[in-house]
mmCIF file of the N, C-alpha and C atoms, coordinates in Angstrom:
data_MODEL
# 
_entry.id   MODEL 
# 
loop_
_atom_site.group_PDB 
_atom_site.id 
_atom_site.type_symbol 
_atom_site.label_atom_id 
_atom_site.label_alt_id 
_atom_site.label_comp_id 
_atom_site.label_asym_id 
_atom_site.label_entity_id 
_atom_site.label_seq_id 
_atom_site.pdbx_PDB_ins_code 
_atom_site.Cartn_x 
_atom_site.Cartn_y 
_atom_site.Cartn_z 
_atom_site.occupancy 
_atom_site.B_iso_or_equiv 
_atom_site.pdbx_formal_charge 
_atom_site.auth_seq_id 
_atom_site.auth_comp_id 
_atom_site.auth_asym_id 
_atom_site.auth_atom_id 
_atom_site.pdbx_PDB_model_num 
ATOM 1   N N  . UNK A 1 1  ? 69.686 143.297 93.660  1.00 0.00 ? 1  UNK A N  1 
ATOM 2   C CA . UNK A 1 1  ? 69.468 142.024 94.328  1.00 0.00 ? 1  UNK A CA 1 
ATOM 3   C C  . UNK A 1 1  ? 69.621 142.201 95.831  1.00 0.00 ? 1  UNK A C  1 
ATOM 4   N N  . UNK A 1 2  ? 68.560 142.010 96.590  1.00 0.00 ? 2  UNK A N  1 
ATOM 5   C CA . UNK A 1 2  ? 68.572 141.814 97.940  1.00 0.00 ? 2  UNK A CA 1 
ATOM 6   C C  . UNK A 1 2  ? 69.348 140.666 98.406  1.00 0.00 ? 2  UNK A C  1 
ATOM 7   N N  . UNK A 1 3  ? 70.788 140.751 99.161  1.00 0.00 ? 3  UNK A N  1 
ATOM 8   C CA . UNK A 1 3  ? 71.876 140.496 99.612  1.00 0.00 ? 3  UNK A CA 1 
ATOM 9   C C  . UNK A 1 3  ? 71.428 140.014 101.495 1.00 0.00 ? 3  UNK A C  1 
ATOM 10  N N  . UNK A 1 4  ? 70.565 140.949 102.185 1.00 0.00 ? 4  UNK A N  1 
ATOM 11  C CA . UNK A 1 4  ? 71.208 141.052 103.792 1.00 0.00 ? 4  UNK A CA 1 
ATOM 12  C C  . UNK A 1 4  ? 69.656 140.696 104.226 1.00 0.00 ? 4  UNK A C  1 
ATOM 13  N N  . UNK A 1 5  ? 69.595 139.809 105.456 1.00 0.00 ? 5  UNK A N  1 
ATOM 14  C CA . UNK A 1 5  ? 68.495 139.538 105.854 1.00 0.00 ? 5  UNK A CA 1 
ATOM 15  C C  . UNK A 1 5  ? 67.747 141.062 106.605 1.00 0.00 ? 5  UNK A C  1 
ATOM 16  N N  . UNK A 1 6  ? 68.017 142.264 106.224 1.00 0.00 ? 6  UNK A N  1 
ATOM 17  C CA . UNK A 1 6  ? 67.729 143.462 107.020 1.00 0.00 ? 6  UNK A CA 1 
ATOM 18  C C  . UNK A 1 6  ? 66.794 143.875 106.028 1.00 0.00 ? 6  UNK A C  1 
ATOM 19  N N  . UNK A 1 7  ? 67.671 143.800 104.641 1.00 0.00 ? 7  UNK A N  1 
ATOM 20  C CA . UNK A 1 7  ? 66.951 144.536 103.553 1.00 0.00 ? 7  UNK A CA 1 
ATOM 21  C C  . UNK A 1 7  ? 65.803 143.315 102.859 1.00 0.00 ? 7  UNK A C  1 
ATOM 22  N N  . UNK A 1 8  ? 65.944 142.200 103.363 1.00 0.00 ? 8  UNK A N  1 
ATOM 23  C CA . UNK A 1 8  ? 64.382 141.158 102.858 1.00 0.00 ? 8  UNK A CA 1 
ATOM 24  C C  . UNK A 1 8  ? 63.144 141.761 103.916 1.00 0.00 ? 8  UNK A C  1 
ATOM 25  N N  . UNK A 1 9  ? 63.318 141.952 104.888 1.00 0.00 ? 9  UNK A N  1 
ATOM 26  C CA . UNK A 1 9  ? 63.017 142.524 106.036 1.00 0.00 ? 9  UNK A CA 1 
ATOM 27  C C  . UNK A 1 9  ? 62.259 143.453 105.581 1.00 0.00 ? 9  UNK A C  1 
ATOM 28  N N  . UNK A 1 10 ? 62.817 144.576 105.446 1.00 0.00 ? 10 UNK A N  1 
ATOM 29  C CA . UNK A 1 10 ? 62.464 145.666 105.178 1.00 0.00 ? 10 UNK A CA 1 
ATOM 30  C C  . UNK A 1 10 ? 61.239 145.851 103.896 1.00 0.00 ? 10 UNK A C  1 
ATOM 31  N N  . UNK A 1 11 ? 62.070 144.857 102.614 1.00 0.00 ? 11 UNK A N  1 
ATOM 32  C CA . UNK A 1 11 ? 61.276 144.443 101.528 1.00 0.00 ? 11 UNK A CA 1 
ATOM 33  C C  . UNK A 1 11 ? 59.802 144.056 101.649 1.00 0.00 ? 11 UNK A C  1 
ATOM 34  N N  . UNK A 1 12 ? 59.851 142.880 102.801 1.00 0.00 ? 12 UNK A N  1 
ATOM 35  C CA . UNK A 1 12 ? 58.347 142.408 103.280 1.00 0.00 ? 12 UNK A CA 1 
ATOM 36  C C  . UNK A 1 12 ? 57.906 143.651 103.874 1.00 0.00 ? 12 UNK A C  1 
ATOM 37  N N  . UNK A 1 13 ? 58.022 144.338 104.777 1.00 0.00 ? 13 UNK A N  1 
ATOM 38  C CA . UNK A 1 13 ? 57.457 144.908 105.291 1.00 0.00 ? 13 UNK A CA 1 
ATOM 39  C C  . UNK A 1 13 ? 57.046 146.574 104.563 1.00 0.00 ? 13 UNK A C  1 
ATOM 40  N N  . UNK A 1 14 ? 57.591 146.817 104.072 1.00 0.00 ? 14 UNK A N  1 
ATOM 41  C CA . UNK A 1 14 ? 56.932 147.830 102.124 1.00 0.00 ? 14 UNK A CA 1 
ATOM 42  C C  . UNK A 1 14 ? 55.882 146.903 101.864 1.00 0.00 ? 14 UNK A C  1 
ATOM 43  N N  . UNK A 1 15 ? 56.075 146.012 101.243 1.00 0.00 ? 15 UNK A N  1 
ATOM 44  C CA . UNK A 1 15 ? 55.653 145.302 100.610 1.00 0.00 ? 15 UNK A CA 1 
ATOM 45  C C  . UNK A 1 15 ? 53.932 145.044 100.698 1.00 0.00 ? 15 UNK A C  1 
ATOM 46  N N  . UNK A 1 16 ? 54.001 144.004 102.129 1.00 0.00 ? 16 UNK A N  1 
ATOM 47  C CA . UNK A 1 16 ? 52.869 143.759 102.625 1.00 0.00 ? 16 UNK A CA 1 
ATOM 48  C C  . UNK A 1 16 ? 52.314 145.644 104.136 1.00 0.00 ? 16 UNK A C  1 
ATOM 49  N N  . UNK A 1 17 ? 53.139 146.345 104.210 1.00 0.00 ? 17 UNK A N  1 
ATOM 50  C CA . UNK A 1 17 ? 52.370 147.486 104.855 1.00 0.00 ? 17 UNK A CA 1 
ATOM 51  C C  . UNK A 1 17 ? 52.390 146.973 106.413 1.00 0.00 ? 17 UNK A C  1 
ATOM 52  N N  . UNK A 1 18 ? 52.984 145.866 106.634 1.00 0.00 ? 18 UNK A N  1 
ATOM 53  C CA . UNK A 1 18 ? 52.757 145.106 108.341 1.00 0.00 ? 18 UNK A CA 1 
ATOM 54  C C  . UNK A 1 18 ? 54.338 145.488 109.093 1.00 0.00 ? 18 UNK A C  1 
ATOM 55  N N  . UNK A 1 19 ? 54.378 145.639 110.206 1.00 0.00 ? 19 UNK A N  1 
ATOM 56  C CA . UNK A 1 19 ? 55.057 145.927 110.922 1.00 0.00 ? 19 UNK A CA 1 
ATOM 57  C C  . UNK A 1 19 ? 56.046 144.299 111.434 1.00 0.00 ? 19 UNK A C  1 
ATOM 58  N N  . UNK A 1 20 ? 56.874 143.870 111.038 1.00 0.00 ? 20 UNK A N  1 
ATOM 59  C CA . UNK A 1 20 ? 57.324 142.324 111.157 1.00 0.00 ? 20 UNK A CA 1 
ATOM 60  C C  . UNK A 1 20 ? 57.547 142.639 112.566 1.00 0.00 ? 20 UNK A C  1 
ATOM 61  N N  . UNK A 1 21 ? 58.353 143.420 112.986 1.00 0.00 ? 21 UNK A N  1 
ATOM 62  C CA . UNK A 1 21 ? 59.228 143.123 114.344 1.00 0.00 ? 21 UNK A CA 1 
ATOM 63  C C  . UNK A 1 21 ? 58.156 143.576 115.460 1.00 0.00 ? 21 UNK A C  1 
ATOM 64  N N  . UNK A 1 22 ? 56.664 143.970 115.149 1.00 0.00 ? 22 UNK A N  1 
ATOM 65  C CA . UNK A 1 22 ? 55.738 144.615 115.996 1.00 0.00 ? 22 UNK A CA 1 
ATOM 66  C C  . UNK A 1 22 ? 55.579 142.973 117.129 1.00 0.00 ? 22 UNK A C  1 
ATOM 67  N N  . UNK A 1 23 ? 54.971 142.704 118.192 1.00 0.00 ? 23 UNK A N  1 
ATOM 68  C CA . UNK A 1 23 ? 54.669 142.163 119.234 1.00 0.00 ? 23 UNK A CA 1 
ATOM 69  C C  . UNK A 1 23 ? 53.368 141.641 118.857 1.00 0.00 ? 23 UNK A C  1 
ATOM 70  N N  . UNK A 1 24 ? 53.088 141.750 117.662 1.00 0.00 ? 24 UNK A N  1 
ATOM 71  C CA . UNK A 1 24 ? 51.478 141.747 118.030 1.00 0.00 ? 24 UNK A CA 1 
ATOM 72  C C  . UNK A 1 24 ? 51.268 140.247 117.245 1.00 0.00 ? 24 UNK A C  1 
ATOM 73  N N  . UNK A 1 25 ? 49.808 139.412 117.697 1.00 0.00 ? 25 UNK A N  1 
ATOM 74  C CA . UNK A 1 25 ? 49.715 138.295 117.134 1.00 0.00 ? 25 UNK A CA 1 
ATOM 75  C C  . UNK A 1 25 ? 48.711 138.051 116.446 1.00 0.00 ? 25 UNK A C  1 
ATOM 76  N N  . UNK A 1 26 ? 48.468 139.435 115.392 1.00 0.00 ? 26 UNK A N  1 
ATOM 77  C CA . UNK A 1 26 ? 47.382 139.196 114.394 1.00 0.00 ? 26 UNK A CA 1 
ATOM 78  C C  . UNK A 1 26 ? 47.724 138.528 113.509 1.00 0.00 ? 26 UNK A C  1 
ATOM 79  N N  . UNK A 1 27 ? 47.263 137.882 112.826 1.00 0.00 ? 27 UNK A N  1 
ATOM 80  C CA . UNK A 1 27 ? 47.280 136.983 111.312 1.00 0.00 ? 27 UNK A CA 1 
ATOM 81  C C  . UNK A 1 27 ? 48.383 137.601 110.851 1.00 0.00 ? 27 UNK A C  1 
ATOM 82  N N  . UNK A 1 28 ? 47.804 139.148 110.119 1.00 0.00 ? 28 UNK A N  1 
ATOM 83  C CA . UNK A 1 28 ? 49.015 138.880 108.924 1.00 0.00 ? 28 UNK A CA 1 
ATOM 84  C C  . UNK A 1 28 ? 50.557 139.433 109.431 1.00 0.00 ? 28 UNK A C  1 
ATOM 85  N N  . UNK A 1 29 ? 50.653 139.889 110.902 1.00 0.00 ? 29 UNK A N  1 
ATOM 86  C CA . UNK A 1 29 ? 51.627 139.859 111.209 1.00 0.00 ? 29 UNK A CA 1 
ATOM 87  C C  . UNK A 1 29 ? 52.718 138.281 111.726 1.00 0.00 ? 29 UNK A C  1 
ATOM 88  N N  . UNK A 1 30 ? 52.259 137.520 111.928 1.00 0.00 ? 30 UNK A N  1 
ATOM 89  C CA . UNK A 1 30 ? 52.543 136.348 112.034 1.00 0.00 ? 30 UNK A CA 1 
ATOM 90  C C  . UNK A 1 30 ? 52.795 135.617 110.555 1.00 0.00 ? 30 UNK A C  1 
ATOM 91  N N  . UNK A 1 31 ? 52.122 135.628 109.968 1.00 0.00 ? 31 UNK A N  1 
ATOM 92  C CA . UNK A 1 31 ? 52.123 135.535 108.225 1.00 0.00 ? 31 UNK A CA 1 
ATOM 93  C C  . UNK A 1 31 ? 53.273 136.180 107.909 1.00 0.00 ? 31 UNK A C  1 
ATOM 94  N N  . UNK A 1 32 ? 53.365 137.638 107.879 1.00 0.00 ? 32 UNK A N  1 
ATOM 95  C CA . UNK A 1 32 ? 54.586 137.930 107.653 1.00 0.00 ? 32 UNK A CA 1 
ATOM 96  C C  . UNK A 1 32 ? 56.120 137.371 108.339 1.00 0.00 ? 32 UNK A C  1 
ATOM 97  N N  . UNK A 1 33 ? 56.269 137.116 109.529 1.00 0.00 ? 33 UNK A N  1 
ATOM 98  C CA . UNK A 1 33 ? 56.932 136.645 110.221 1.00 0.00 ? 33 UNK A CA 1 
ATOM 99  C C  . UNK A 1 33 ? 57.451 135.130 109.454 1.00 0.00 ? 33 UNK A C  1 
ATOM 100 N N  . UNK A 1 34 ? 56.889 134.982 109.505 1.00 0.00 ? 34 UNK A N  1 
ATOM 101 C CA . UNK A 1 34 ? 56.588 132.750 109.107 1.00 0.00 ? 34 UNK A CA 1 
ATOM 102 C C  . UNK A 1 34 ? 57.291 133.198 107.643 1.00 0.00 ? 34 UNK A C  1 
ATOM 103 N N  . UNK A 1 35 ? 56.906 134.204 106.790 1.00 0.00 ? 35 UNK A N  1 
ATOM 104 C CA . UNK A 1 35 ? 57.260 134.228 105.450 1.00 0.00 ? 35 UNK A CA 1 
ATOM 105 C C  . UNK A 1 35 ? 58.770 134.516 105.891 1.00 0.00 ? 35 UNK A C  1 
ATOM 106 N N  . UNK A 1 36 ? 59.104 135.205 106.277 1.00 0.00 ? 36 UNK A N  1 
ATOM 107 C CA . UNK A 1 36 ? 60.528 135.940 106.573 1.00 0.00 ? 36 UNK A CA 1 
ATOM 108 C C  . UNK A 1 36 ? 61.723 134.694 107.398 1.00 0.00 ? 36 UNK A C  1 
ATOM 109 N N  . UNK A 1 37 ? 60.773 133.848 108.168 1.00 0.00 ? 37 UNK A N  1 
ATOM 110 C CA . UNK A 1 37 ? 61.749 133.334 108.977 1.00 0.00 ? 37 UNK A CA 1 
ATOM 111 C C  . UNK A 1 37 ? 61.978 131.952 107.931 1.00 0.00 ? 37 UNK A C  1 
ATOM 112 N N  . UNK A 1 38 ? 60.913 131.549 106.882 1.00 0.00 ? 38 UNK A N  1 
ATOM 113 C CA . UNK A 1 38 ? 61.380 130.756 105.907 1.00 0.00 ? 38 UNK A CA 1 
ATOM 114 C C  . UNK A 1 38 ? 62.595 131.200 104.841 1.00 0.00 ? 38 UNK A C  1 
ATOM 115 N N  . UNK A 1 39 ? 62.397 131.919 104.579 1.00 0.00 ? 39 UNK A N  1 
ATOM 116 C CA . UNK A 1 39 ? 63.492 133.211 103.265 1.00 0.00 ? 39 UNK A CA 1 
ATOM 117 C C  . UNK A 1 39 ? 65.014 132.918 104.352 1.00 0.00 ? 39 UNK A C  1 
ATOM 118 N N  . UNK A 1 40 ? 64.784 133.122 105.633 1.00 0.00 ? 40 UNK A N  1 
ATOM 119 C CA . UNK A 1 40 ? 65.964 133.166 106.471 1.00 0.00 ? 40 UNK A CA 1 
ATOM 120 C C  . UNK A 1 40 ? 66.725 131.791 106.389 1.00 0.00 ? 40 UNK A C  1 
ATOM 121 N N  . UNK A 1 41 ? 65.889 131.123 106.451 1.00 0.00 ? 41 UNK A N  1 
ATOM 122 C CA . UNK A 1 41 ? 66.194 129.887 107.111 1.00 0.00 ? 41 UNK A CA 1 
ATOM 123 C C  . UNK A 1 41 ? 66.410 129.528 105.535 1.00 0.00 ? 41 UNK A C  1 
ATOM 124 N N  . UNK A 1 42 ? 65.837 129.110 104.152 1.00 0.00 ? 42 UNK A N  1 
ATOM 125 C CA . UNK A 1 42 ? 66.322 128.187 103.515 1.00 0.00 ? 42 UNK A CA 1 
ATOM 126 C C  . UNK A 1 42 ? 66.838 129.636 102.103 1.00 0.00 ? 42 UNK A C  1 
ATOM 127 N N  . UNK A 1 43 ? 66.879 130.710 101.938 1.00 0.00 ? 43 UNK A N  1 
ATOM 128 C CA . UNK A 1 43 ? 67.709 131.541 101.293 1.00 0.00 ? 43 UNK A CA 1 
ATOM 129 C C  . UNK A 1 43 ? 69.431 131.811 102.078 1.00 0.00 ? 43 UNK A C  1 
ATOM 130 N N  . UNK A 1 44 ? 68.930 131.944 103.294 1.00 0.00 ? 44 UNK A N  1 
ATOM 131 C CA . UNK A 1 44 ? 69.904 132.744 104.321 1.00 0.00 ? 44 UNK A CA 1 
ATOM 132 C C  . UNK A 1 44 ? 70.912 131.626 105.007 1.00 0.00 ? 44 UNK A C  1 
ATOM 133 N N  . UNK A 1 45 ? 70.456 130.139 105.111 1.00 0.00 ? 45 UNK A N  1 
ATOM 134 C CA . UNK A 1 45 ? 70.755 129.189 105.547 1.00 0.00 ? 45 UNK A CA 1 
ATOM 135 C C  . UNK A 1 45 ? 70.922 129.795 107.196 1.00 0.00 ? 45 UNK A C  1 
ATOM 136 N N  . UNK A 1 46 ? 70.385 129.996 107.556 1.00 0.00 ? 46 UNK A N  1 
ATOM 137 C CA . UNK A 1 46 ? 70.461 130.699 108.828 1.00 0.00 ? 46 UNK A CA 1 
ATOM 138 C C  . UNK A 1 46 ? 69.906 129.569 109.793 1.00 0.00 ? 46 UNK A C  1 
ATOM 139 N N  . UNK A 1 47 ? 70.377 129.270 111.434 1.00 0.00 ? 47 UNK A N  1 
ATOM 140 C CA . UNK A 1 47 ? 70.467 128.213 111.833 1.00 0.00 ? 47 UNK A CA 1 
ATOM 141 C C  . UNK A 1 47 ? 69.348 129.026 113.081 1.00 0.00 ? 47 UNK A C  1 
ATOM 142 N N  . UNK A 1 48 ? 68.210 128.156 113.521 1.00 0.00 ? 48 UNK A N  1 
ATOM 143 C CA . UNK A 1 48 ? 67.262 128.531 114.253 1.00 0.00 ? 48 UNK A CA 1 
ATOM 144 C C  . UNK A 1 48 ? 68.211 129.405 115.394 1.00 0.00 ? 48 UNK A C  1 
ATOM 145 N N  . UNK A 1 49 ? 69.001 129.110 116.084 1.00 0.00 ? 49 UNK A N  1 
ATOM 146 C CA . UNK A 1 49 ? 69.745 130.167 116.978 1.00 0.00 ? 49 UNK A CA 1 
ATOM 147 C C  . UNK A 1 49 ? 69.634 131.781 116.233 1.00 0.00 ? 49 UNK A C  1 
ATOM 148 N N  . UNK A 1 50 ? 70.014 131.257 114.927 1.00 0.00 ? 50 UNK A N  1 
ATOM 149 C CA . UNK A 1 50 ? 70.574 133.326 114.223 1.00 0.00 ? 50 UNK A CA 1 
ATOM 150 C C  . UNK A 1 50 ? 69.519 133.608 113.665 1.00 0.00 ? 50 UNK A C  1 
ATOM 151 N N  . UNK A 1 51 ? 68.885 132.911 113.554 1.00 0.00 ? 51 UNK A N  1 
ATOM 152 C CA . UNK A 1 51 ? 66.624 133.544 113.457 1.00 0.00 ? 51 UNK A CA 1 
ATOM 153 C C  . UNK A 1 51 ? 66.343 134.268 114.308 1.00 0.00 ? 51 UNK A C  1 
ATOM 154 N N  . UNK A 1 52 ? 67.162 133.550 115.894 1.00 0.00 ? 52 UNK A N  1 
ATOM 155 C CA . UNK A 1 52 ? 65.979 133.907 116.465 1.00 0.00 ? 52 UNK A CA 1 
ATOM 156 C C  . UNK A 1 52 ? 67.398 135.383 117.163 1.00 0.00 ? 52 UNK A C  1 
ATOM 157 N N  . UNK A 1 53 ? 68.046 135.410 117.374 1.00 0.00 ? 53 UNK A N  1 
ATOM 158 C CA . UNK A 1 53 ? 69.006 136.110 117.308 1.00 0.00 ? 53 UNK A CA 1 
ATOM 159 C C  . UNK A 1 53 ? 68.812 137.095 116.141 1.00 0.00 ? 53 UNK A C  1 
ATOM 160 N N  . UNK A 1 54 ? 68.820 137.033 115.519 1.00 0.00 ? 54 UNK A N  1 
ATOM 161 C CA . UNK A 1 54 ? 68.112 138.434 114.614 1.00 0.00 ? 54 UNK A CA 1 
ATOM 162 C C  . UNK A 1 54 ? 67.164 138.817 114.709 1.00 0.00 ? 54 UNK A C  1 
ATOM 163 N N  . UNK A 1 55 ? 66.056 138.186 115.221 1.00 0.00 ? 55 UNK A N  1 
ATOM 164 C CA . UNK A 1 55 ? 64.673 138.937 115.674 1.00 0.00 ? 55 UNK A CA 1 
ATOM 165 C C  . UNK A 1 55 ? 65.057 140.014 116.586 1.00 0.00 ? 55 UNK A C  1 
ATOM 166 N N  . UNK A 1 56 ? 65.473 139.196 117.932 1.00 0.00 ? 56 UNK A N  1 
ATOM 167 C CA . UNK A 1 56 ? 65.702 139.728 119.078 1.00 0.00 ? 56 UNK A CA 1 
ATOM 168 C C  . UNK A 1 56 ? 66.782 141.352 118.557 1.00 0.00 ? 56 UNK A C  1 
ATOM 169 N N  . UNK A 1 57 ? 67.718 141.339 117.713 1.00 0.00 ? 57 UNK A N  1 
ATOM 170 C CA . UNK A 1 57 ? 68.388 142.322 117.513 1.00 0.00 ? 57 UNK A CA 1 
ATOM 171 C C  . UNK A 1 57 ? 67.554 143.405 117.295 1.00 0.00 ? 57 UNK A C  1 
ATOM 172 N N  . UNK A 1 58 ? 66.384 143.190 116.090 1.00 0.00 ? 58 UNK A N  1 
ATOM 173 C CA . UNK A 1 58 ? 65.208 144.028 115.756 1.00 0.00 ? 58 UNK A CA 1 
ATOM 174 C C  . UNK A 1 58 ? 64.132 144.293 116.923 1.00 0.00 ? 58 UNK A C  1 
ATOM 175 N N  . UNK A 1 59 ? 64.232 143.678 118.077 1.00 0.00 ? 59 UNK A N  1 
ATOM 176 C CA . UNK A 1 59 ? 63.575 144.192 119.190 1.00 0.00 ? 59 UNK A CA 1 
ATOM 177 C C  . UNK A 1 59 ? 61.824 143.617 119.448 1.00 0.00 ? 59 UNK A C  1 
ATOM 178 N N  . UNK A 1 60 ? 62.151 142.529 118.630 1.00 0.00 ? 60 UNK A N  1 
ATOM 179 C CA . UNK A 1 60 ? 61.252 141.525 118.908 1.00 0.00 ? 60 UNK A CA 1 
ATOM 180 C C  . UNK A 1 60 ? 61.329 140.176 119.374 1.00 0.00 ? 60 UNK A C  1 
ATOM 181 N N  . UNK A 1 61 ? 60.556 139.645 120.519 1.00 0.00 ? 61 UNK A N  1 
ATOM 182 C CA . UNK A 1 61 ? 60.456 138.684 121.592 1.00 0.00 ? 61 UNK A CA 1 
ATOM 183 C C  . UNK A 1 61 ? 60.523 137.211 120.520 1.00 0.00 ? 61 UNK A C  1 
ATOM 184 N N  . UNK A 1 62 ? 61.539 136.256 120.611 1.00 0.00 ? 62 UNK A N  1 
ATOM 185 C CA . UNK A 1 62 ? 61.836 135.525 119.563 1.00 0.00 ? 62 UNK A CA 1 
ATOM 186 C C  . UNK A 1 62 ? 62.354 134.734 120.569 1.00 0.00 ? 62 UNK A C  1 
ATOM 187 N N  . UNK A 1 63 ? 62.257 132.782 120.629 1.00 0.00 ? 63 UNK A N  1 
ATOM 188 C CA . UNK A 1 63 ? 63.250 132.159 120.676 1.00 0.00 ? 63 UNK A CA 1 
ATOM 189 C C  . UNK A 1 63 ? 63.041 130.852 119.541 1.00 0.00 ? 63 UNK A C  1 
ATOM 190 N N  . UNK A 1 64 ? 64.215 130.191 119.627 1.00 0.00 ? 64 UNK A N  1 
ATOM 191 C CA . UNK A 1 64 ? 64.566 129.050 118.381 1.00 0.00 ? 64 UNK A CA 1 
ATOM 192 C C  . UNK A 1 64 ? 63.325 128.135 118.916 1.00 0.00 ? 64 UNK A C  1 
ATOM 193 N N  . UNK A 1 65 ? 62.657 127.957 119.673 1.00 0.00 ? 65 UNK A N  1 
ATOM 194 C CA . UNK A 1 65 ? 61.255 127.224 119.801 1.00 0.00 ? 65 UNK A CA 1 
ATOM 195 C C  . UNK A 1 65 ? 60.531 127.738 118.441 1.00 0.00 ? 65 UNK A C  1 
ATOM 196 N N  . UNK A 1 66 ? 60.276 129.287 118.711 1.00 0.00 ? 66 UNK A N  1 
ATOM 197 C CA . UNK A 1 66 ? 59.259 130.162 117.454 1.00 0.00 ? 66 UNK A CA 1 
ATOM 198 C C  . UNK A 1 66 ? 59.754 129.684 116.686 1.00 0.00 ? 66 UNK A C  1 
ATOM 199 N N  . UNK A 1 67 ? 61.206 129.922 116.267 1.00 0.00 ? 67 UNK A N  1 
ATOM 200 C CA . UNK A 1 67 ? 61.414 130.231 114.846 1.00 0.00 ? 67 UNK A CA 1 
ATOM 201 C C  . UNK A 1 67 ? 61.054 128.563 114.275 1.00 0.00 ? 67 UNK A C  1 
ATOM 202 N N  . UNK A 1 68 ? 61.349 127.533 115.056 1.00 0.00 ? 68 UNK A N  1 
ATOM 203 C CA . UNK A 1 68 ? 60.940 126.272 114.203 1.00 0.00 ? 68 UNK A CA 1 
ATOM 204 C C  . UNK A 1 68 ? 59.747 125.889 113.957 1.00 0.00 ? 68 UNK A C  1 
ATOM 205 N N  . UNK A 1 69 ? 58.409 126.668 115.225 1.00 0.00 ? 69 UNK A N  1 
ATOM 206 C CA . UNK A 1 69 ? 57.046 126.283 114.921 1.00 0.00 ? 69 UNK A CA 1 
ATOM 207 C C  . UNK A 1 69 ? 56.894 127.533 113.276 1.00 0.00 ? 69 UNK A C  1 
ATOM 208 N N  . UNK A 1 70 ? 57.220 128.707 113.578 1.00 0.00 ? 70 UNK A N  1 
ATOM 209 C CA . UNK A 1 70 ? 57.354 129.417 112.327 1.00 0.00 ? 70 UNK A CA 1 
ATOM 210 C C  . UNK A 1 70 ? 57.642 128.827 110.781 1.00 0.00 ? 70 UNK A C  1 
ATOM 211 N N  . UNK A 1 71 ? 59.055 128.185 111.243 1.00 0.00 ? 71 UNK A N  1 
ATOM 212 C CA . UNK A 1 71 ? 58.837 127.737 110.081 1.00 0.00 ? 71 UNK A CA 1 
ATOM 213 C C  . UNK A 1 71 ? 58.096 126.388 108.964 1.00 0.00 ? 71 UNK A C  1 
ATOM 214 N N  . UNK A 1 72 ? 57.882 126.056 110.496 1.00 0.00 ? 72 UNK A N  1 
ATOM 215 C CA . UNK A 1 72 ? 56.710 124.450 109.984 1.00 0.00 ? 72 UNK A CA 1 
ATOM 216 C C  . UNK A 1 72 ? 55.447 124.999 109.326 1.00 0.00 ? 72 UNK A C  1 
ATOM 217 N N  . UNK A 1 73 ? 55.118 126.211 109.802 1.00 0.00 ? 73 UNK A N  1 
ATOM 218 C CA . UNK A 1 73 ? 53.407 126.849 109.880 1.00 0.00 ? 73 UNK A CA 1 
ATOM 219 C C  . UNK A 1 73 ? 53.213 126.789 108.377 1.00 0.00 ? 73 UNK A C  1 
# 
């Protein structure tokens, strides 16, 4: 059982073959993103600050603006 928002992470990104934490704003990287920051937010109960605070840890350009249009999308 996947436990840590690192290893869902990781999961999507096996999974679907897309790079989540990449910069880039193609479809299915954004798709992936939006999927991940939902799992965060209502698995993880994670509060738009530690969304976007965990992006940024992974070295991708994130603030709690994204993560809420993210998760509306």
């Amino acid at each position: 059982m996947i436990k840590e928002p690192n290893e869902i992470a990781e999961y999507l990104q096996n999974l679907s073959g897309v790079e989540i934490f990449s910069n880039s704003r193609k479809r299915p990287n954004i798709e992936m993103r939006s999927l991940l920051t939902f799992i965060l937010r209502n698995q993880f109960e994670m509060s738009y600050t530690q969304i976007r605070d965990f992006y940024e840890i992974n070295d991708k350009n994130y603030d709690h603006a994204t993560a809420i249009h993210s998760f509306k999308s």
